[in-house]
ZASEVEX-205230 format. One record per atom (N, C-alpha, C): z, x, y; residue number from 1; atom name; residue in one letter. Coordinates in steps of 0.2 Angstrom, whole numbers. Layout:
# residues N
Z,X,Y,NUM,CA,A
...
//
This chain:
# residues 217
0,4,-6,1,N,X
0,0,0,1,CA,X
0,4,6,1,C,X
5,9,5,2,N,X
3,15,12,2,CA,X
-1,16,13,2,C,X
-3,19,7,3,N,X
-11,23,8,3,CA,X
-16,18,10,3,C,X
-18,12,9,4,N,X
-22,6,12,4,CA,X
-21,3,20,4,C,X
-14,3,24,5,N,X
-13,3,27,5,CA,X
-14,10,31,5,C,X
-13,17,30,6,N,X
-15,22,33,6,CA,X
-22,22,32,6,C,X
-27,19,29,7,N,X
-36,18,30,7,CA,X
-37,15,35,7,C,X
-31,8,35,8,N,X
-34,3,40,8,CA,X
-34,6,49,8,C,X
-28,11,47,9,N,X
-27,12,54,9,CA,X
-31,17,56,9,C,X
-34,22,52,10,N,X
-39,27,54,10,CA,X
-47,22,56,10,C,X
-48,16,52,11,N,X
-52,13,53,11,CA,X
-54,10,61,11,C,X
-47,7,62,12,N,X
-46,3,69,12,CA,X
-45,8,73,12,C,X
-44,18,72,13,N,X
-45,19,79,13,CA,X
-50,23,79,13,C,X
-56,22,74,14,N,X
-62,25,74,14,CA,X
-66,19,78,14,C,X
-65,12,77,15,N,X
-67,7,80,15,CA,X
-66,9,87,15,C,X
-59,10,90,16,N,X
-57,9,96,16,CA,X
-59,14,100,16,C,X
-61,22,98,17,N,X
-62,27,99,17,CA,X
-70,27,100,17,C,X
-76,24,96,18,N,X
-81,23,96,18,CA,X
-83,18,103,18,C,X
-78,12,105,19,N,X
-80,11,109,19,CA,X
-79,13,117,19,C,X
-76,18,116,20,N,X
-73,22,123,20,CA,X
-79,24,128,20,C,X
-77,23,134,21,N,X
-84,26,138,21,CA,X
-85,35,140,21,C,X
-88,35,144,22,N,X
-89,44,147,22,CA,X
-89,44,154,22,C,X
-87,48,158,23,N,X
-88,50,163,23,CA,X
-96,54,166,23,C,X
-98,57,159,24,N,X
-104,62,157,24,CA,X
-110,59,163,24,C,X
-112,55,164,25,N,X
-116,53,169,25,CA,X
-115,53,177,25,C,X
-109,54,179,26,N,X
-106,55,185,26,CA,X
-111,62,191,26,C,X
-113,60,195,27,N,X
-116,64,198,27,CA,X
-112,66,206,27,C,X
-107,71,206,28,N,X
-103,72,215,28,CA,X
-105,72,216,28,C,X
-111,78,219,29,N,X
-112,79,226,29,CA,X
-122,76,226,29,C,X
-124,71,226,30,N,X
-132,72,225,30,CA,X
-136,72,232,30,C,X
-141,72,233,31,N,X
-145,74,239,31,CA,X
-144,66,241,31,C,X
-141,67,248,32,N,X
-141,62,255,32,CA,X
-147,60,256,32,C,X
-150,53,258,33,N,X
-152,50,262,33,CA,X
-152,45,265,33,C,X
-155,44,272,34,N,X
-152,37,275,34,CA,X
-158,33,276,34,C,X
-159,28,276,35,N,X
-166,25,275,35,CA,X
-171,27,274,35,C,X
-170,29,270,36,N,X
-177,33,267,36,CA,X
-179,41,268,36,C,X
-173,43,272,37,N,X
-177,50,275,37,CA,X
-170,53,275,37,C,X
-170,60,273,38,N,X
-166,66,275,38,CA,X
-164,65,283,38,C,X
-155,64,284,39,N,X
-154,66,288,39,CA,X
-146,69,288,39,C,X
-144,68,293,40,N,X
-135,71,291,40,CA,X
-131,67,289,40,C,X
-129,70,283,41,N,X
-123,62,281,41,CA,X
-117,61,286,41,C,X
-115,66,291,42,N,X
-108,65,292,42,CA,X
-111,58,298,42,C,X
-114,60,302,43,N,X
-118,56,307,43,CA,X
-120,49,304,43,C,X
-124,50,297,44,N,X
-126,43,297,44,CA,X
-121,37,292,44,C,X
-118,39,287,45,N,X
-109,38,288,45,CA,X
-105,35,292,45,C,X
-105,38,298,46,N,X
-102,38,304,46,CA,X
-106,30,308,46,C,X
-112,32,307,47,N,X
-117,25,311,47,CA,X
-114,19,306,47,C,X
-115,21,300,48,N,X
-118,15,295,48,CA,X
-109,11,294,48,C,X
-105,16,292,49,N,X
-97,11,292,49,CA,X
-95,10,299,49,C,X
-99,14,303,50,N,X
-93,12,307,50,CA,X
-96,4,312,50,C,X
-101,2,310,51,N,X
-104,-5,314,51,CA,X
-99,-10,309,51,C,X
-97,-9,304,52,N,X
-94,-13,301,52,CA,X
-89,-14,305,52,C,X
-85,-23,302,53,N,X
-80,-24,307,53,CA,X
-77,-28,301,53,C,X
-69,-24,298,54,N,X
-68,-29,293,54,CA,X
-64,-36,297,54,C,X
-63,-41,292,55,N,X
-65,-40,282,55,CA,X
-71,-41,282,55,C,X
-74,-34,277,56,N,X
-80,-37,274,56,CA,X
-78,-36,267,56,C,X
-85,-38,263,57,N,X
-83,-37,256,57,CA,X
-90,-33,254,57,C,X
-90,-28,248,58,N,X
-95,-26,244,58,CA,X
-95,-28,237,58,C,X
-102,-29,237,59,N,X
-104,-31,227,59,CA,X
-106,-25,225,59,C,X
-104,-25,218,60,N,X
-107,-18,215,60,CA,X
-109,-23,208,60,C,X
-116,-19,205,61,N,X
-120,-19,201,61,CA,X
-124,-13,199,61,C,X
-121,-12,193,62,N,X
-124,-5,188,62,CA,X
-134,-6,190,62,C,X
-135,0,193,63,N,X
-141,0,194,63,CA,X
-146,4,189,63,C,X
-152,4,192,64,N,X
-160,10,190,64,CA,X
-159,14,194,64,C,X
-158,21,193,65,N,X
-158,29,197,65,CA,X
-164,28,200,65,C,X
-169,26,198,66,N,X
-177,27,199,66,CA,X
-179,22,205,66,C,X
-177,15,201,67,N,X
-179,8,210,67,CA,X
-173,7,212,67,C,X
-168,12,210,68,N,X
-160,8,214,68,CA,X
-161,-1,213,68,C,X
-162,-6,209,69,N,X
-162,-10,208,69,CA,X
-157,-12,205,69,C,X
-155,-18,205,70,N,X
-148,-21,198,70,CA,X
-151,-20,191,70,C,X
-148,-19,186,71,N,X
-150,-21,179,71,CA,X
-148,-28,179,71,C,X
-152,-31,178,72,N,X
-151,-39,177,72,CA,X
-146,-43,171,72,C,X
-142,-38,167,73,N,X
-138,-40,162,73,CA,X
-133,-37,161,73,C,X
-131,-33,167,74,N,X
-126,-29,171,74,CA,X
-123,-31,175,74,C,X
-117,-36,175,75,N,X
-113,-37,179,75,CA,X
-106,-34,181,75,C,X
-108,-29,187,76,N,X
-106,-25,188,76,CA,X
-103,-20,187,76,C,X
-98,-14,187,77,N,X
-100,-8,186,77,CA,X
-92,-7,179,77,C,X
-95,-1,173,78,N,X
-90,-4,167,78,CA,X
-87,2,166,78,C,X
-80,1,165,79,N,X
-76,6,162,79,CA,X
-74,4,153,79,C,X
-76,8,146,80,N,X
-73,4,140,80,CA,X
-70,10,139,80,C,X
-64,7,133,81,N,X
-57,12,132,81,CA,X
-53,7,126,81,C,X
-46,9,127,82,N,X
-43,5,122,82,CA,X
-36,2,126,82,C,X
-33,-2,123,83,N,X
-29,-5,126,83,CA,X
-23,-6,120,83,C,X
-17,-9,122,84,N,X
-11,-10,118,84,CA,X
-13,-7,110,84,C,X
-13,-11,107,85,N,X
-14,-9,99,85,CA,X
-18,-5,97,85,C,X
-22,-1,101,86,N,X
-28,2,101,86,CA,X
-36,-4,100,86,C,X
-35,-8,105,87,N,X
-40,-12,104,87,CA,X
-47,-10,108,87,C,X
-51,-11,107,88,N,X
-56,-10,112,88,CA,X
-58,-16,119,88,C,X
-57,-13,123,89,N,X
-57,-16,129,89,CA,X
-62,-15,135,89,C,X
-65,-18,140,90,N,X
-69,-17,144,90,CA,X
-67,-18,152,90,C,X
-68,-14,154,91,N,X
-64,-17,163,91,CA,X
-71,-16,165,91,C,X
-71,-20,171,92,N,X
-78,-21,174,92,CA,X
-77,-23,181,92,C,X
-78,-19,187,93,N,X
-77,-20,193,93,CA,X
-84,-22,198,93,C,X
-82,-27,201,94,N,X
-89,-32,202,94,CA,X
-89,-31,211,94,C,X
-85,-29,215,95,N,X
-84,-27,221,95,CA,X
-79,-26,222,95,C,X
-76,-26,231,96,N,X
-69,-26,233,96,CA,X
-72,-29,241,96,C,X
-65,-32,243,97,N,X
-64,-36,250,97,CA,X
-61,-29,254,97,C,X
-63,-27,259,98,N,X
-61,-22,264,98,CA,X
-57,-26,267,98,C,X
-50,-25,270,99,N,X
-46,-29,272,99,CA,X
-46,-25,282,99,C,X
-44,-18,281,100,N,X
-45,-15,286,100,CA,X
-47,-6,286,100,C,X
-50,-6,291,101,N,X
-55,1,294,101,CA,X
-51,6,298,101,C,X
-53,13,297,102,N,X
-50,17,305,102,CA,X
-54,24,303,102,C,X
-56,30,308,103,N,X
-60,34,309,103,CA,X
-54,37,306,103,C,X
-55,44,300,104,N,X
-51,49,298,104,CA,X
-54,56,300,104,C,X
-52,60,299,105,N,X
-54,67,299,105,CA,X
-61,69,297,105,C,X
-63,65,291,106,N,X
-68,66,285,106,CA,X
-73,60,285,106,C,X
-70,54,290,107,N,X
-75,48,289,107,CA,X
-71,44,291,107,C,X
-69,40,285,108,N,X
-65,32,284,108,CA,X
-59,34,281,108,C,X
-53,30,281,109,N,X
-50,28,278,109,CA,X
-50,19,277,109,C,X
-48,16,272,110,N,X
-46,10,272,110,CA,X
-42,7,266,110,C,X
-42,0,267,111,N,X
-37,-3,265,111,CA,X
-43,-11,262,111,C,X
-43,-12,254,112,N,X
-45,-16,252,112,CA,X
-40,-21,245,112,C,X
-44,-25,243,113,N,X
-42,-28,235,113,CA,X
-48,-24,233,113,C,X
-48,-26,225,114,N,X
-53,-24,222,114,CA,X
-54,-32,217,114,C,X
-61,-35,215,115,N,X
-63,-40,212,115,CA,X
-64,-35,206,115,C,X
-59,-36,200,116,N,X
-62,-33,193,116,CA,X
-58,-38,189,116,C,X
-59,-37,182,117,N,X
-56,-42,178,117,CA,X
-57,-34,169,117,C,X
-52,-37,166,118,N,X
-53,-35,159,118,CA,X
-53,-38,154,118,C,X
-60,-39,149,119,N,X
-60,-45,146,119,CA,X
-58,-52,150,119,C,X
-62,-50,154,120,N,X
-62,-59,158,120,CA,X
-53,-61,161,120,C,X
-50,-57,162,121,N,X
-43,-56,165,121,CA,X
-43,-53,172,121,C,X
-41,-55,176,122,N,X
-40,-52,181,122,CA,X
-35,-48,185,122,C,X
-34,-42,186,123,N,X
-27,-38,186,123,CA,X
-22,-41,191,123,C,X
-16,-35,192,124,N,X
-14,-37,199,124,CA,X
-14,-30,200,124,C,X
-17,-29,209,125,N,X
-18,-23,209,125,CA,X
-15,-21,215,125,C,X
-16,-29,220,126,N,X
-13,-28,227,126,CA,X
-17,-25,233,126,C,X
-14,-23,238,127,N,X
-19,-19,242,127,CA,X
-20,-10,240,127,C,X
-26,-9,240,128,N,X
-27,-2,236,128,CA,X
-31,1,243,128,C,X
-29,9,243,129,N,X
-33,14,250,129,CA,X
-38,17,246,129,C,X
-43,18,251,130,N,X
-47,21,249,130,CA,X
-49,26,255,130,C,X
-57,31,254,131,N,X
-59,34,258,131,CA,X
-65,34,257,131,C,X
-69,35,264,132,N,X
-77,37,264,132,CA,X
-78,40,267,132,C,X
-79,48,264,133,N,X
-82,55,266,133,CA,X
-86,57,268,133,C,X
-88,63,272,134,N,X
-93,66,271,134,CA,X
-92,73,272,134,C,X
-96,78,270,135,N,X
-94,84,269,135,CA,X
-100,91,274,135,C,X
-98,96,272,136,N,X
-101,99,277,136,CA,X
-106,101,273,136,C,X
-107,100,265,137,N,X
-113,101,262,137,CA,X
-119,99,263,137,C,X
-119,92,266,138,N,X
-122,85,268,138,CA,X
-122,81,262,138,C,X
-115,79,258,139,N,X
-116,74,254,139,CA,X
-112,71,256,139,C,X
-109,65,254,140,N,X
-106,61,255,140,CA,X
-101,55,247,140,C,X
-96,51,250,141,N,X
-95,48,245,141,CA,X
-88,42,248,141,C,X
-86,39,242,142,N,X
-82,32,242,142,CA,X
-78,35,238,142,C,X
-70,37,238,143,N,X
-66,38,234,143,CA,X
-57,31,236,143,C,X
-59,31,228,144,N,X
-52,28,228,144,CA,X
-47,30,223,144,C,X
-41,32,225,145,N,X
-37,37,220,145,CA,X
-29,34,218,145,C,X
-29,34,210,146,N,X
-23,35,208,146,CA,X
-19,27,212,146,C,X
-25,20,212,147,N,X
-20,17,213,147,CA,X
-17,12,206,147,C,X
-13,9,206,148,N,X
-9,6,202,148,CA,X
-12,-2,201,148,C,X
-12,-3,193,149,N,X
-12,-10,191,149,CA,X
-11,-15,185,149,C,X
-8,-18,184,150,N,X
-7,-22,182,150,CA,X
-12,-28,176,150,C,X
-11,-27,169,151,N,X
-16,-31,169,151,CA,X
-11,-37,162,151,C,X
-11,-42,161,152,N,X
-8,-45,154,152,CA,X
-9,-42,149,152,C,X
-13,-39,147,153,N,X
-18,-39,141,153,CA,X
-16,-32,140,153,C,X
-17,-27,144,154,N,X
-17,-21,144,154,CA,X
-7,-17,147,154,C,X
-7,-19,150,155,N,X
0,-16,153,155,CA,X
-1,-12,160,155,C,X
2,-8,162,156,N,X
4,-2,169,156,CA,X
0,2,168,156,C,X
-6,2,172,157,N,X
-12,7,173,157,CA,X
-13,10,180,157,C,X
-15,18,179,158,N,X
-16,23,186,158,CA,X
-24,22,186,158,C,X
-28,21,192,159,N,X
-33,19,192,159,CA,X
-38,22,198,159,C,X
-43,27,195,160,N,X
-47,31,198,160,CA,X
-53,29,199,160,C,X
-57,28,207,161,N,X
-64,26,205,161,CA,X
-67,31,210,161,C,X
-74,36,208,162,N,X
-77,37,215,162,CA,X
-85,35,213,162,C,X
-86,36,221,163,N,X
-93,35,222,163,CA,X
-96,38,227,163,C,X
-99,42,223,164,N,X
-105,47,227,164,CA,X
-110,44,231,164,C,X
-114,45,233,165,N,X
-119,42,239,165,CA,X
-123,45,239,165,C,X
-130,43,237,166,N,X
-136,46,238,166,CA,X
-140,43,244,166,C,X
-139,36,245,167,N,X
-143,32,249,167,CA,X
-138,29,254,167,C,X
-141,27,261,168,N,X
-138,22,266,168,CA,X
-145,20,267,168,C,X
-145,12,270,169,N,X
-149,8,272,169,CA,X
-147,3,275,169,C,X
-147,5,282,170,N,X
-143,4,289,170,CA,X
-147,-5,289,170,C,X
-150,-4,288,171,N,X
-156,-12,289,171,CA,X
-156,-17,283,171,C,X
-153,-14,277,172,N,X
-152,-21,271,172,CA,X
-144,-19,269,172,C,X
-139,-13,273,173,N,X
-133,-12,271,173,CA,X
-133,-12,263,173,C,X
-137,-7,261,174,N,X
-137,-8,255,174,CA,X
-133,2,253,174,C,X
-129,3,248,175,N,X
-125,8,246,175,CA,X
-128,11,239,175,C,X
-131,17,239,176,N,X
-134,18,228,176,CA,X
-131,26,229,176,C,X
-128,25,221,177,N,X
-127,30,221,177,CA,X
-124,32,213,177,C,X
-119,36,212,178,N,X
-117,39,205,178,CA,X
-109,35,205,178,C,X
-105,33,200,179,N,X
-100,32,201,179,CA,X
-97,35,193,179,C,X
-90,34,193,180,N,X
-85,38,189,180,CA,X
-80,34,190,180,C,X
-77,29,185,181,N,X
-72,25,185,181,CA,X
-66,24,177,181,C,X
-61,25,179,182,N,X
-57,28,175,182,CA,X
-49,24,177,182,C,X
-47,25,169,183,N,X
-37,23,172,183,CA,X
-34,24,167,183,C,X
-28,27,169,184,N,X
-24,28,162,184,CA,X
-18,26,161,184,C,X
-13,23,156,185,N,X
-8,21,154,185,CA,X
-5,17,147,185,C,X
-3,13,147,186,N,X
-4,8,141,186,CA,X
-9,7,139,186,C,X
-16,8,143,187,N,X
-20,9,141,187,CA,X
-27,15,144,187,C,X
-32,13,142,188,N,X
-36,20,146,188,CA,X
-45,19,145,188,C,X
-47,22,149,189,N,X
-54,18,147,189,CA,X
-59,21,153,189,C,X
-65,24,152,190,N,X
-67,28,156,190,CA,X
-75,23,157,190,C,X
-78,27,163,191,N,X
-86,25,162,191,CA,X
-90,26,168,191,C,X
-96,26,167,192,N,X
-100,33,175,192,CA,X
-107,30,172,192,C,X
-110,30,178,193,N,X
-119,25,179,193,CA,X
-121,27,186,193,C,X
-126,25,186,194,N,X
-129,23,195,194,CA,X
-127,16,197,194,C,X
-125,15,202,195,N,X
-122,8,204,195,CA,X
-127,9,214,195,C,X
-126,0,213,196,N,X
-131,-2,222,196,CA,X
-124,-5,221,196,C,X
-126,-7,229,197,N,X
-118,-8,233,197,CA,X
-122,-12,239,197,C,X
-120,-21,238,198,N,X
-122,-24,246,198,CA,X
-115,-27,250,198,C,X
-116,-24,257,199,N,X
-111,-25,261,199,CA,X
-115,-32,263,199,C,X
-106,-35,264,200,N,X
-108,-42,268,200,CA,X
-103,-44,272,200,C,X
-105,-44,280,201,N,X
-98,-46,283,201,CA,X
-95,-53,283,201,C,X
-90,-52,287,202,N,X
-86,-60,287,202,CA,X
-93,-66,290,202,C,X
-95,-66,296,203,N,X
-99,-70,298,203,CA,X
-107,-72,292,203,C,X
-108,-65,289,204,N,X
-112,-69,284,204,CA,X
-109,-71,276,204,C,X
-101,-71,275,205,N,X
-100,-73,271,205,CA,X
-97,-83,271,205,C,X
-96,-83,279,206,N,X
-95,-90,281,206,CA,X
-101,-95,280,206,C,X
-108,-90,279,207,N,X
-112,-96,281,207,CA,X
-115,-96,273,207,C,X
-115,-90,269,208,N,X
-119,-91,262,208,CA,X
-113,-87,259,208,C,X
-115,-87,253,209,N,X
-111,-84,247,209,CA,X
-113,-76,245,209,C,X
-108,-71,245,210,N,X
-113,-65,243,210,CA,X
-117,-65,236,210,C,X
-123,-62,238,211,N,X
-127,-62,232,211,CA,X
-123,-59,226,211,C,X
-125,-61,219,212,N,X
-122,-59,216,212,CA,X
-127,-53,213,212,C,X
-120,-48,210,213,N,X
-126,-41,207,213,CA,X
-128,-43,203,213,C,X
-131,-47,199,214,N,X
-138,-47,197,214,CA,X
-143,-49,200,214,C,X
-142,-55,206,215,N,X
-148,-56,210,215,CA,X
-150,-52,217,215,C,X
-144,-47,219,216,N,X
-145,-44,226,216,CA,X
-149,-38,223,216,C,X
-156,-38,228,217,N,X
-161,-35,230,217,CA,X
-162,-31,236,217,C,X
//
C-alpha cells in the first residue's frame, strides 16, 4: 500500500510539475519604439504616461511578436504552477485600474488594483505600486514587485510582474512588449510571452466598455 501510494504521489507531481510555466521567453531590455519610429524612450515615456490622468485602466492580451495583435484564444496574460496539494493551477491577469500617477526619478511611480483571477477566482490583492521606467540604454519598462495576495484556492502569495516595452503608440495608446509573471508561496507558478496593452481613460470608460483582449485592435 505504501509503495502504491508513493507512485501516486510521484505521479501527481510529475502532473503538477509538467504543468508549470517558464520565464524562458522574457525579453528585458528590447529595442524601443514610439509610433513606429526609433526615438528616445525616456522622452517618449515621459509624453505617452504622462498625458494620462488617472483612474485609468489597462487590458492586457498575450499577443504575436510579429503584428503585435491579440491571440484570439488568449485571454490575457498566463502564469501556470501548482498550488496547495500540488495541484495544477493557472493565474491569468487580464489588466489593472491605475488608481494614482506621479513623476519619479526614472519615469512613473503608481498605485493600481490588478484584474486577475486563478481558476476563475479572484484574489485579494488590494492596492499594489508599481513603476514605469526608462533607462539610459533607451529601453524601457512596467515593473511591479513583490506585492502580496491572497487567493482561496491557493493561500499567501509574493507576486512579481514586469513588462518590457518595445512599442508606444501615442495615437491608439496602445503598450507591446515581453512580460515575465511569477509568485511564490503556498503556492507558485511562473509564465513569460509577448503581451499588447490598451489604455483607456476614465471619460472613455464612462461612455463604452474597454475592449476586451481578444477583440482590441
Amino acid at each position: 500500500m505504501s509503495r502504491v501510494r508513493g507512485y501516486a504521489g510521484i505521479a501527481l507531481l510529475t502532473v503538477a510539475l509538467a504543468g508549470c510555466g517558464t520565464t524562458r521567453r522574457y525579453v528585458a531590455e528590447p529595442p524601443f519604439t514610439s509610433d513606429g519610429s526609433q526615438t528616445d524612450a525616456r522622452q517618449a515615456v515621459r509624453d505617452f504616461f504622462g498625458a494620462l490622468t488617472p483612474p485609468y485602466s489597462v487590458r492586457l492580451c498575450e499577443a504575436d511578436s510579429a503584428s503585435k495583435q491579440c491571440n484570439q484564444h488568449r485571454q490575457g496574460i498566463a502564469a501556470r504552477g501548482v498550488g496547495g496539494l500540488l495541484l495544477p493551477l493557472t493565474l491569468y491577469v487580464t489588466g489593472m485600474d491605475v488608481k494614482s500617477q506621479r513623476l519619479s526619478s526614472d519615469g512613473f511611480a503608481f498605485e493600481a488594483s490588478v484584474d486577475a483571477s486563478v481558476d476563475r477566482i479572484a484574489p485579494l490583492c488590494g492596492t499594489v505600486g508599481g513603476r514605469i521606467i526608462s533607462r539610459d540604454n533607451n529601453t524601457a519598462a512596467v515593473q511591479l514587485r513583490h506585492f502580496y495576495c491572497n487567493w482561496i484556492v491557493v493561500g499567501n502569495v509574493l507576486v512579481d510582474a514586469d513588462f518590457s516595452i518595445d512599442s508606444l503608440d501615442p495615437n491608439t495608446r496602445v503598450v507591446t512588449g515581453f512580460y515575465r509573471l511569477t509568485f511564490h508561496g503556498t503556492g507558485n507558478a511562473a509564465g513569460s510571452g509577448y503581451y499588447r496593452a490598451v489604455v483607456a481613460d476614465r471619460s472613455f470608460r464612462s461612455s463604452a466598455r474597454p475592449p476586451s483582449p481578444s477583440t482590441a485592435r
